[in-house]
N, C-alpha and C positions, 0 to 999 in steps of 0.2 A: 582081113589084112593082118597079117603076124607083126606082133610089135616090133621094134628093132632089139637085138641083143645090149644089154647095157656095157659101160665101159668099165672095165675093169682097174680097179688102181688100187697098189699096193703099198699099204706105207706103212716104213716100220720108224718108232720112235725108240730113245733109250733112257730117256727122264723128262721129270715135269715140267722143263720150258718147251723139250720138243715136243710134249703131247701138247701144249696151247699151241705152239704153230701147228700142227697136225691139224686139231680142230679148225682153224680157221680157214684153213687151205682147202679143210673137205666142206665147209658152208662154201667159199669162195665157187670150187668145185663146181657144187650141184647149182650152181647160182648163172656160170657159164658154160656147161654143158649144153650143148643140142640135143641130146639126147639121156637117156637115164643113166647112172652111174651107182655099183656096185664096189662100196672100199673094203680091206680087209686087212688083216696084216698086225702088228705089235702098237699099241698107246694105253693112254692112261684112262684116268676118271672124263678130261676134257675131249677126247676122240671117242668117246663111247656113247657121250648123248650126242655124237652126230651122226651116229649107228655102228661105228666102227666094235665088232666081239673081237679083243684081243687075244690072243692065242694061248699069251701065259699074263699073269702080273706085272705092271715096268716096277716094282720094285727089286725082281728079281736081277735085272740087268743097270739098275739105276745105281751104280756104283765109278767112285769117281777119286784117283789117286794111285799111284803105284800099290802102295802095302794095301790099300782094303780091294782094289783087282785082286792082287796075287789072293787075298784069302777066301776070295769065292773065287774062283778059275774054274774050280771044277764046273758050277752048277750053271756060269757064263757059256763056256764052251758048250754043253748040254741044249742053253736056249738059241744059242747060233747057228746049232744043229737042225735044230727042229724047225728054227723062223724059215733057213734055207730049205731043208726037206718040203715045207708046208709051201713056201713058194713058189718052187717047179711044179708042184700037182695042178696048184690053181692057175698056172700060168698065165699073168694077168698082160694088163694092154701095156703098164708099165710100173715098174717099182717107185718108189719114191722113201726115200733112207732120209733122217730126220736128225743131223748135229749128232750127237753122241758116237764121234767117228772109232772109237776103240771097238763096240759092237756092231752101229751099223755098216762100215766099210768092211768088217769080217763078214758079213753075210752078203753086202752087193759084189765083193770077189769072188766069193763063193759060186752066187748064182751065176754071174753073168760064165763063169765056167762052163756050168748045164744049162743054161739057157744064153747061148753068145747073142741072138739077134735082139734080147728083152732088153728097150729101154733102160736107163737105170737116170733118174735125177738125184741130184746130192743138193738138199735142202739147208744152207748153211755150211758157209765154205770150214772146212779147218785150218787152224790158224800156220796155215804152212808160211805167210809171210813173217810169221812171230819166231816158228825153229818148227826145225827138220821140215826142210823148204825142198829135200829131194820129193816129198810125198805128193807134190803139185804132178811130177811125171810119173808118178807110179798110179795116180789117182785116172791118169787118160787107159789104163789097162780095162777099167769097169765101172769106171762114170760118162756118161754121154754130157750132161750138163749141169754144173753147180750153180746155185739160185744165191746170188753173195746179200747179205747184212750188211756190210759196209761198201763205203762208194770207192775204197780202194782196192777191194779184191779184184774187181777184174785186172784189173794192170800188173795185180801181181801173178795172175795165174799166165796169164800171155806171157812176163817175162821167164817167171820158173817151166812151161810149156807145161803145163796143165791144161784141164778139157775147157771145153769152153764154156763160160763164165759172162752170168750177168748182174746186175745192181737192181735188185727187183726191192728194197728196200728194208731198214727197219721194222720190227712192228711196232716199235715204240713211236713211230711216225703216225700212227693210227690213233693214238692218244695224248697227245699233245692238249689235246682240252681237259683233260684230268690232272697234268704237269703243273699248266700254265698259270698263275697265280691271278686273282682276280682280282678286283679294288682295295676289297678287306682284307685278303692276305697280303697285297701290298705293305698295305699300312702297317698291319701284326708285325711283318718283315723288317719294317724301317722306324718303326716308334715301341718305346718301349722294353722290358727285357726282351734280347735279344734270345730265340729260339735255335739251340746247337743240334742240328741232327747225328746220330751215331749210329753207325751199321757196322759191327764188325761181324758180317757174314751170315751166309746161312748153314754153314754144316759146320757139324757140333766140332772137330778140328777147328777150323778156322775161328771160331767162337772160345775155346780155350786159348787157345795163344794169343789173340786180339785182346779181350776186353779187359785182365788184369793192365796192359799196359795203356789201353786207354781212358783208362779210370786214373792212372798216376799222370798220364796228361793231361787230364783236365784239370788234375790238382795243381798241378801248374801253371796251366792257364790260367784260374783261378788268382792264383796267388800273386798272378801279373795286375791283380787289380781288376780284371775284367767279370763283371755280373754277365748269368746265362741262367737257362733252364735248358734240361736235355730232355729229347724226345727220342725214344729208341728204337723203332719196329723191330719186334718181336716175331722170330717164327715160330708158327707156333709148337712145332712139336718140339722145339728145345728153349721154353719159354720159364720150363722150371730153372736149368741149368744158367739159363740167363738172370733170372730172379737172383738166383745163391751169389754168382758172378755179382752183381753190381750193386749187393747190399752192402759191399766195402768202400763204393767208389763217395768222393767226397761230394758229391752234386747227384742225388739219384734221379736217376730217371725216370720221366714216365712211358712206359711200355706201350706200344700203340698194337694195334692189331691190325690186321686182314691187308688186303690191297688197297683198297679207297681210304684207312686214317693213314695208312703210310703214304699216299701220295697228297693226304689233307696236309700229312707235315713237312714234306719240302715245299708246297705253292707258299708256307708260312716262315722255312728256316732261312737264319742269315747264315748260316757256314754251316759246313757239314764235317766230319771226321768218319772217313767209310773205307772199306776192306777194297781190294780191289776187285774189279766185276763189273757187268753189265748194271748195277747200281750206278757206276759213276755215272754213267749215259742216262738213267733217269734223273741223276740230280741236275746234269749239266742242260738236259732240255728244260727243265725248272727252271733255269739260270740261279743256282746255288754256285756261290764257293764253295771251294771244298779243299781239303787235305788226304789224299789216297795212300793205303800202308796196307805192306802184305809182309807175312811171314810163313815160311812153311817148314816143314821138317827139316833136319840137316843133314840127310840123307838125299832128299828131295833136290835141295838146293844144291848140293854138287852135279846133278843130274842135269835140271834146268838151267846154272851157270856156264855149264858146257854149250847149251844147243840153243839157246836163248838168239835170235836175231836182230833186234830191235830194239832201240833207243829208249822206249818206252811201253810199259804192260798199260797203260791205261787208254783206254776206249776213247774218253772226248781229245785226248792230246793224239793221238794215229788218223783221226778223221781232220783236227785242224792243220797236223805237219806242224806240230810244236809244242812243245813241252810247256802248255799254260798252266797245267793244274801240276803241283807239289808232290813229288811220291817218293814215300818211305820205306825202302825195302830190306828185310832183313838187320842186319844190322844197323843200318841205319832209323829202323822202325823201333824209338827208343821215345822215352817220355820227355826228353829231355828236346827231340828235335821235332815231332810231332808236335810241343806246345810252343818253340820257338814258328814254325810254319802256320800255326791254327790260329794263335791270338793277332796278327794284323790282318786276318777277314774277318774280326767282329765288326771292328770301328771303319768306319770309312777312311779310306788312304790309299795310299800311290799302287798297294797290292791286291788292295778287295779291286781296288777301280779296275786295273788291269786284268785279271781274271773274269770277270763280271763281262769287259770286250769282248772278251775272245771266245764267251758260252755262245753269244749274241749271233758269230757265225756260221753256228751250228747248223742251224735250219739250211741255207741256201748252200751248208757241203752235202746233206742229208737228204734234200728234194728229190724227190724222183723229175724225171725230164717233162712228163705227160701230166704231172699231178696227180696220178694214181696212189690205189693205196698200194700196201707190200701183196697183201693175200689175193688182190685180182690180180697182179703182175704175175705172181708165182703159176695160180693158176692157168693161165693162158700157155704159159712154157711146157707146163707137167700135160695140157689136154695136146696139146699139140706133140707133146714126143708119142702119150695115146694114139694119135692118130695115127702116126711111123709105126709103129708097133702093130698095129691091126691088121 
């Protein structure tokens, strides 16, 4: 008897958060298939020990900002060529494009061109309810179905008429016992010097302009009186640059490493001071206070002030519908206002309290309906467009 043909799926990533979703979706994958399954396509280090041979390096398309696109464009365009070339040859059961919407939606246009009837799933919505919300209908030309993160995108995609859209979850919903602080970090949390966590980012950008001014808020904080110790996670390839960085600041820090001390030290921090990012969502499932500050280029920011949708850039304040957690943008992300917002979540008060409420109903906006996790929801959607495709 002839085995059956396996199922083909193609997934292409364009940085390191998509290739761990990639990985989990192709274990999820093999885990609910009936039959065998053959992936292929663009990931990283985490999609490759689950067999996935990438076709070029994600660093080469792992680029993220106006000016540092525009300086590699040439060698961008080159690997969007070829993802798409290499994807009509193999003509899979279905594609699967993975967030990094600047390269992946250049290549799932592309294909669904020469290949109209190939599935296409869109892995993490783009943030079309945050700006440039026309891209929800431009997105139904060569997305069959986007797999949303948050439990508001489907609503926004029905309102903007985008494809059609569902709430397969966080994956941050999958670790929650890595968050959640246990007896003893209770106690570290509530007795004792009080543990400040500080993230200002993970690219070297974001890292220059953040931490000289969050070094002059702490001096302030500080000098309000209030005793702390700072714990920083460190990435680590700009670990030197963060060292030189915070040998000036008046409270130095300790430098934490990897994933598991970094999330040892929010189950332990009483406030946090972080960049804006899918960070605030891990502190907020923590239930940390926190204070949220972004700055970017001033080129940038005339850019983004124009097309900006939304009342709020931060992740736990768009999932509650309200602006609980503090955010300091731009010019307002000064030391002078960051240390007026940070020093009443040390001490217990009318503002740790309130903030502290509102992390609490995080979980029941965030639940999936069935109690699944994210990566068997996803996978169920992606085997099933497989099977239309076959």
């Amino acid at each position: 008897m002839t085995a059956p043909a396996p199922r083909r799926i193609w997934l292409v990533a364009g940085e390191e958060s998509g290739d761990q979703l990639g990985a989990k979706l192709i274990r999820s994958l093999r885990a609910a298939s009936p039959g065998p399954l053959a992936v292929a396509g663009v990931g990283g280090d985490a999609m490759a020990a689950e067999g996935l041979t990438s076709l070029f390096p994600l660093e080469d398309v792992a680029v993220i900002g106006y000016l540092a696109v525009a300086a590699r464009i040439r060698l961008l365009m080159r690997r969007i060529r070829q993802t798409v070339a290499a994807c009509v040859a193999a003509r899979p059961d279905v594609l699967v494009i993975i967030d990094s919407p600047g390269f992946t939606h250049a290549v799932a246009s592309r294909v669904r061109k020469r290949l109209p009837d190939l599935p296409v799933v869109d892995y993490v919505s783009p943030s079309v309810w945050a700006w440039r919300p026309w891209r929800a209908k431009t997105m139904r030309g060569y997305i069959d179905h986007v797999l949303a993160l948050l439990p508001f995108e489907p609503e926004a995609h029905g309102r903007l008429g985008g494809p059609a859209c569902t709430y397969v979850g966080h994956p941050l919903i999958e670790r929650l016992a890595e968050l959640r602080p246990g007896p003893d970090d209770l106690r570290a949390r509530e007795g004792g010097t009080p543990v400040l966590a500080v993230l200002p980012g993970s690219r070297r950008s974001e890292i220059e302009r953040l931490m000289p001014v969050f070094g002059a808020a702490l001096a302030q904080v500080r000098a309000r009186g209030h005793a702390f110790a700072v714990e920083l996670p460190a990435v680590a390839r700009h670990r030197a640059l963060i060292e030189r960085l915070a040998a000036s600041w008046p409270v130095r820090p300790r430098l934490v490493d990897g994933e598991a001390e970094k999330h040892a030290t929010f189950r332990r921090a009483r406030a946090a001071l972080a960049a804006s990012g899918t960070v605030t969502l891990e502190l907020a499932l923590a239930g940390v206070p926190m204070v949220v500050a972004y700055r970017v280029a001033k080129i940038e920011e005339v850019i983004v002030r124009r097309l900006i949708q939304v009342p709020t850039i931060v992740l736990p304040n768009l999932i509650l519908g309200e602006n609980a957690i503090p955010e300091l943008i731009q010019a307002e992300c000064n030391p002078e206002r960051l240390a007026a917002a940070l020093a009443p979540l040390l001490p217990d008060g009318p503002a740790r309290a309130a903030q502290a409420a509102a992390l609490t109903r995080l979980d029941a906006a965030m639940r999936l309906p069935d109690g699944d996790d994210p990566s068997r929801s996803a996978a169920r959607i992606v085997l099933a467009a497989a099977g239309r495709g076959g």
